[in-house]
N, C-alpha and C positions, 0 to 999 in steps of 0.2 A: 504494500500500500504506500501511498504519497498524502503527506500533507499538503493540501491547497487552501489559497487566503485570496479571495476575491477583492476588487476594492472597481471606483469608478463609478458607482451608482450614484443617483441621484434626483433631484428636480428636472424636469427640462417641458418646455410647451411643446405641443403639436408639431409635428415638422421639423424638429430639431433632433439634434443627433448625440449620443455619448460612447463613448468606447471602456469596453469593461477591460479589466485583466484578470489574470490568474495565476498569482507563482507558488509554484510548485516549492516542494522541501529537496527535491533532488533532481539528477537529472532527466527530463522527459523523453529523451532521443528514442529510449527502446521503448518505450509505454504506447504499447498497440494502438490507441485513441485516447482525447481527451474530446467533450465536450461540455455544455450550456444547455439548462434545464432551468425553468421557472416555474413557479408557482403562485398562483391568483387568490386572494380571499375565497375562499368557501369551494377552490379548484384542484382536480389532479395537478400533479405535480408534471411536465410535459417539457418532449423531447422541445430543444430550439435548435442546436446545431451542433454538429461533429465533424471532427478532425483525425484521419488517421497518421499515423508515424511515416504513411507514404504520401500524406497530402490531400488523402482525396476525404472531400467535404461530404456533407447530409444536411439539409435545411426542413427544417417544419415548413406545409407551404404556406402557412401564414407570414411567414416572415421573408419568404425568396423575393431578391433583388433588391430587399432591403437590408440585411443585416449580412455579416461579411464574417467568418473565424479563420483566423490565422494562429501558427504556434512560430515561436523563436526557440529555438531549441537554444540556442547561444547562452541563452538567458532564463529558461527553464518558465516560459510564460507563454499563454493561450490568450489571445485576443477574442473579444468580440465587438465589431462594430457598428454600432445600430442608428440608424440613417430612417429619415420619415418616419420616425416615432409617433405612433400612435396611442389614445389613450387605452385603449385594448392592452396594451403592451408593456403596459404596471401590473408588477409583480416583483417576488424574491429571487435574483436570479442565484444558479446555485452552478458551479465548477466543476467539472467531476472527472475522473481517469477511469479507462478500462488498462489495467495493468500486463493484462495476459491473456487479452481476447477472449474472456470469460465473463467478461458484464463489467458492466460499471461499479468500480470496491471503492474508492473513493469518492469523498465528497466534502464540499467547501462548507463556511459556513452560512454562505447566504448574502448577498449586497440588494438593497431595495432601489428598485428604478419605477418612478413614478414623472406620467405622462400627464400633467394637468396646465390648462394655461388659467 
């Protein structure tokens, strides 16, 4: 397992945009996938987007062409970048690693992103 510390949430109006992160306690290079998961007052808790260790993406389609995940491995940190924010799109967002292509064993503690103007 990996420690992950979310941070980057926030306020922001309609239309605006924030970039989350996510660093890791070690290195990410060999960690199968990491992705971004949210969770809504009174909601499952749901996929938003994935990264595997070879780059290739997965987006909820609510969010495609809006929101962007990138990893630096350099730097042991998971972007997310979330463009045309909607109010729909407050919620807890939550970090996570699949360490060994066996599911998601990791998980952050949670940054709150809120869409209100």
């Amino acid at each position: 397992q990996v420690q992950l510390v979310e941070s980057g949430g926030g306020l922001v109006q309609p239309g605006g945009s924030l970039r989350l992160s996510c660093a890791a306690s070690r290195s990410i290079f060999s960690i199968y996938a990491m992705g971004w998961y949210r969770q809504a007052p009174g909601n499952q808790r749901e996929l938003v987007a994935t990264i595997t260790t070879g780059g290739s993406t997965n987006y909820a389609d609510s969010v495609k062409g809006r929101f962007t995940i990138s990893r630096d491995n350099a730097k042991n940190t998971v972007y997310l970048q979330m463009n045309s924010l909607k109010p729909e799109d407050t919620a807890v967002y939550y970090c996570t690693a699949d360490s060994r292509g066996l599911g998601f064993d990791s998980w952050g503690q949670g940054t709150q992103v809120t869409v209100s103007s």
